[in-house]
C-alpha positions in Angstrom: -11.1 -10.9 7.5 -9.1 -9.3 4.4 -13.0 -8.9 2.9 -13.6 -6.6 5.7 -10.6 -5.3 5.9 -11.5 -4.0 2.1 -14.8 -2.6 2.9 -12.9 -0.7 6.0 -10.5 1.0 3.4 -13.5 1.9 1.3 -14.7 3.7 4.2 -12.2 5.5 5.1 -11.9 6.9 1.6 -15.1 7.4 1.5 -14.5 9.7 4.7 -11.8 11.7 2.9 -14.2 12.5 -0.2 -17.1 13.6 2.1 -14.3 16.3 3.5 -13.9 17.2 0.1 -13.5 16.4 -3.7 -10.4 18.8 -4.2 -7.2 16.9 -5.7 -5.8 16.7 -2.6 -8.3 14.4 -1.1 -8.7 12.6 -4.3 -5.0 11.2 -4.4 -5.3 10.6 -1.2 -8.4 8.8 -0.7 -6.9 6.9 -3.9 -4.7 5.3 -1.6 -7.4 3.8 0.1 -9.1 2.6 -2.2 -5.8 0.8 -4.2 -5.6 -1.0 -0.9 -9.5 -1.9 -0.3 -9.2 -3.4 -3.9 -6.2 -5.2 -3.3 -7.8 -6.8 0.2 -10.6 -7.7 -1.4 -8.9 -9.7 -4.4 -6.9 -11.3 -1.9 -10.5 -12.5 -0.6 -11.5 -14.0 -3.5 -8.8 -16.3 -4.8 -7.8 -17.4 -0.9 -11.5 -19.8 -1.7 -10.6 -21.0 -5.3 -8.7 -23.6 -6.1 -7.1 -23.2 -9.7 -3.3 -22.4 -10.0 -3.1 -20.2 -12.6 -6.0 -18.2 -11.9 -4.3 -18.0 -8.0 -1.3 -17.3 -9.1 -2.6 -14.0 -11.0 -5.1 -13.3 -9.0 -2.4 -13.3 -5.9 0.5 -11.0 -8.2 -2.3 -8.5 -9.0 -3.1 -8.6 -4.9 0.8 -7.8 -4.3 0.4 -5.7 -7.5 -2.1 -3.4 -5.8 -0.8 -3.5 -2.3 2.2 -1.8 -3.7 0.4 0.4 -6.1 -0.9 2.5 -3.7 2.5 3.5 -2.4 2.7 6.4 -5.6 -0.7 8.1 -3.8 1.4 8.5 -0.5 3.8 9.9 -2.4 1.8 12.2 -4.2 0.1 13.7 -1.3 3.0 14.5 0.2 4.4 16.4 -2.6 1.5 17.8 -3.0 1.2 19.2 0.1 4.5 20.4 -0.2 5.0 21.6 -3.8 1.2 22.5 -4.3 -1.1 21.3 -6.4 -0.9 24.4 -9.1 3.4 23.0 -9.4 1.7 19.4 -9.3 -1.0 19.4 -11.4 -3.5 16.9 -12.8 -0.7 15.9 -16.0 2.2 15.4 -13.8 0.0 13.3 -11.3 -0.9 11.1 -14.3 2.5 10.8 -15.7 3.8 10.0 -12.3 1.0 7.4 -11.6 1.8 5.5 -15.4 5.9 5.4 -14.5 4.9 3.7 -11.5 2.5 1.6 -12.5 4.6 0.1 -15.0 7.8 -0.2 -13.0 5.6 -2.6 -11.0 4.5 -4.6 -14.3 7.5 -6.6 -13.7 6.2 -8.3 -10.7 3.8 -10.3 -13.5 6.2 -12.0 -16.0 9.2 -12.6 -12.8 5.9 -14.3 -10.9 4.4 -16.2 -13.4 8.4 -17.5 -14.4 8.7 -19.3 -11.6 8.6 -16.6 -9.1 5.9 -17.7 -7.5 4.1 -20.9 -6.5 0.7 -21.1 -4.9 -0.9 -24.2 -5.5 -1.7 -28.1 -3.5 1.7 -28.1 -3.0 2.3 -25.3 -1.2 -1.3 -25.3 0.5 -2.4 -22.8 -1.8 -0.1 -20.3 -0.2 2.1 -17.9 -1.9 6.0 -19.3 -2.1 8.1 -16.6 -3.4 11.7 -16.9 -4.8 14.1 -14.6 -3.6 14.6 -13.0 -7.1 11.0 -11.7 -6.6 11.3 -10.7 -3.4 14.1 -8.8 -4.0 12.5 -7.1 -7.0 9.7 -5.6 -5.2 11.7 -4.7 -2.4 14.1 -2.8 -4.3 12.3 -1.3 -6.5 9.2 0.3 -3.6 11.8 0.9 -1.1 14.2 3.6 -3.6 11.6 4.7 -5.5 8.4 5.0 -3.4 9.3 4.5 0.8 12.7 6.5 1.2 11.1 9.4 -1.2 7.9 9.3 0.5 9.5 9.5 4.2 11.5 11.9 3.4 9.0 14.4 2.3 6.8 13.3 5.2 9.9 14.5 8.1 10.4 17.7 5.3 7.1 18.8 5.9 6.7 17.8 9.5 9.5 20.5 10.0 7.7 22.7 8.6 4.7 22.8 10.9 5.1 25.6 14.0 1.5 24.8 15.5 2.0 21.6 18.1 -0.9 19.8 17.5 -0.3 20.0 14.0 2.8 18.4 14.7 1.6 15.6 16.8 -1.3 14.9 14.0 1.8 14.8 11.6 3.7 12.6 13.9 0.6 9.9 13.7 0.4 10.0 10.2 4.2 8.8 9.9 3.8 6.6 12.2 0.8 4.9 9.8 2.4 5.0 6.9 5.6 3.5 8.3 2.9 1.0 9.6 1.6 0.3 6.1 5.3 -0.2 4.8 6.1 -2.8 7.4 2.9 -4.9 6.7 3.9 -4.5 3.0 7.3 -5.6 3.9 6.3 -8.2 6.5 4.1 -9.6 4.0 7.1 -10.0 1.3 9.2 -11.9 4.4 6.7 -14.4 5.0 6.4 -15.3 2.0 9.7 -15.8 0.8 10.4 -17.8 4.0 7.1 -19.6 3.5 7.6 -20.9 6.9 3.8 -22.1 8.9 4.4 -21.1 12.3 5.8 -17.4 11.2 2.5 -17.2 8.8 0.5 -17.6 11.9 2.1 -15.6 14.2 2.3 -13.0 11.1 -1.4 -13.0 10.5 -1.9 -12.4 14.0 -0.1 -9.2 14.0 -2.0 -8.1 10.6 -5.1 -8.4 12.5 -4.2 -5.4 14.2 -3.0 -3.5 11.1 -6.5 -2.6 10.6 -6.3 0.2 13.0 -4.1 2.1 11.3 -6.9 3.3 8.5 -7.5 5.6 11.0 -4.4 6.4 12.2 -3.4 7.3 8.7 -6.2 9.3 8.2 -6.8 10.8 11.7 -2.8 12.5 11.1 -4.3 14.4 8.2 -7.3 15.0 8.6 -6.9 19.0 9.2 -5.1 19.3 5.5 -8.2 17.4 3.9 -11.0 20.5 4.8 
């Protein structure tokens, strides 16, 4: 299922890209694509059976996952700011903080933050030191900043249906951020019946590809 679920974000960006190749559309569609990546990994190591390939293999999935939160970010401020006041150098800069802020998920998983091997049923058992390191760090830096320029510039809008496109969009994102959360819960808690019932519910998460991407469509032409 996560397999599919890659090729479905690939889609999708490849969707945004056929609208357009402006910068815009290329952040945006980067989110995607950090995502599909991340699903697809996920794939992979769920078959093999070697704990320290897992283990990486899974903290480069979570790596990912969370990765594509600074391309959210982005095209919101872009959208706001414009792309001459955000150009290509302050993108980059932005995208290397990030992505090294999140480098510290390896070394506190691979020091016993993490366990994914026969013991645990080759699922992920996360300490709450790694949990909380993740959390805190995408929740000030990426999901507060992100929602907040999302409302700024729903305000902004005076035609209705732009605001009820804009209205769907937040409502995918905040979508995204509670599968990224509810993901981090589970396993920290690392509790069977909560996996199941959780898995059930990212079944469903699928849909919001295009709920994210329906929202914004009109700023992607």
């Amino acid at each position: 299922m996560l397999g599919i679920g890659g090729i479905l974000f690939i889609i999708v960006a490849a969707l945004v890209l056929r609208r357009s190749l402006k910068q815009l559309n290329q952040i945006f569609s980067l989110f995607f694509i950090s995502i599909a990546i991340s699903s697809i990994i996920n794939a992979i190591y769920a078959s093999l059976r070697a704990p320290s390939l897992v283990l990486v293999l899974h903290l480069l999935t979570y790596y990912l996952f969370s990765f594509a939160m600074c391309f959210l970010f982005l095209f919101n401020l872009i959208l706001l700011k414009s792309v001459k006041k955000i150009d290509r150098k302050i993108q980059l800069l932005f995208i290397a903080v990030w992505g090294l802020i999140l480098l510290g998920i390896f070394p506190l998983g691979i020091l016993d933050g993490v366990k994914i091997d026969e013991t645990t049923g080759w699922k992920p058992m996360w300490e709450f030191s790694f949990f909380l390191y993740g959390f805190t760090v995408c929740f000030l830096y990426m999901i507060i900043p992100t929602l907040y320029w999302s409302i700024k510039i729903y305000k902004q809008f005076q035609d209705k249906e732009m605001k009820k496109r804009w209205r769907i969009f937040i409502s995918g994102i905040c979508f995204y951020y509670i599968v990224w959360g509810g993901n981090s819960i589970v396993n920290v808690l690392s509790i069977d019946f909560v996996r199941s019932f959780w898995s059930i519910i990212l079944f469903f998460s699928f849909f919001t590809l295009y709920i994210i991407y329906y929202g914004v469509a009109k700023q992607l032409d």
